[in-house]
C-alpha positions, -999 to +999 in steps of 0.1 A: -475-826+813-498-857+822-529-834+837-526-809+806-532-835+781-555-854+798-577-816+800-575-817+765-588-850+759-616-845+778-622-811+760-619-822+723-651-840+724-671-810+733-651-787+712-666-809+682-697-813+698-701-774+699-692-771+667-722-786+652-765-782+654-796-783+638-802-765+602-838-763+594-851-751+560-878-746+532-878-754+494-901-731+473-908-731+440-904-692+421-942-685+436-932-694+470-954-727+466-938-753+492-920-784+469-927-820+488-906-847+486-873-828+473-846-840+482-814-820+501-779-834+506-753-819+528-718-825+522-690-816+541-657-836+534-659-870+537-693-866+554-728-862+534-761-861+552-798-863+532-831-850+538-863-849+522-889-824+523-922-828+538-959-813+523-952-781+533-910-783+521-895-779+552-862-803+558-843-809+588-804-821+592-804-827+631-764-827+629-752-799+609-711-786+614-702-753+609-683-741+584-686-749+542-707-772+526-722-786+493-760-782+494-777-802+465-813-801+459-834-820+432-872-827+432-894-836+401-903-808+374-876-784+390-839-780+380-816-792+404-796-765+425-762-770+437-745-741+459-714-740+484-730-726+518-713-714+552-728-725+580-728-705+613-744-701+647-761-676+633-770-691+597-794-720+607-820-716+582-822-715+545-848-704+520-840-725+486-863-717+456-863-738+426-868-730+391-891-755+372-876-777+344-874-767+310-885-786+287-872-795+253-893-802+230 
């Protein structure tokens, strides 16, 4: 009983660590004109990662887990987008488009 749980102590770790990687991406506005400096949370349970864009709105969370998140993105002039997303091996890269800001005059 001893060696089987020791196995699975030493295999938890890299069952977690398998379970997360990289998830890249690019924020556009409707023309497909990058957005700099928007900014992208990740959230994930208790656990909420941020990015920010760079001049040609690309982001990058290093540490991504599978499974559902909260993606929130908000940059200057646009309306802020909110959207539940799965994350899986295969879905590592998102295309987010923003809609500019209406304005109330």
């Amino acid at each position: 009983m001893a060696k089987w749980m020791l196995i699975v102590v030493f295999l938890l770790p890299a069952v977690t660590l398998a379970a997360k990687a990289p998830l890249a991406g690019r924020v556009v506005d409707a023309n497909g004109k990058a957005i700099a400096g928007a900014t992208i949370t990740l959230s994930s349970g208790l656990h909420s990662q941020h990015a920010v864009t760079d001049r040609n709105g690309q982001f990058l969370f290093p540490d991504a887990a599978n499974g559902s998140a909260l993606l929130s993105v908000t940059a200057t002039a646009f309306q802020p987008l909110t959207q539940r997303v799965q994350l899986t091996a295969a879905q590592r890269i998102l295309d987010i488009h923003l809609l500019p800001q209406i304005s109330r005059t």
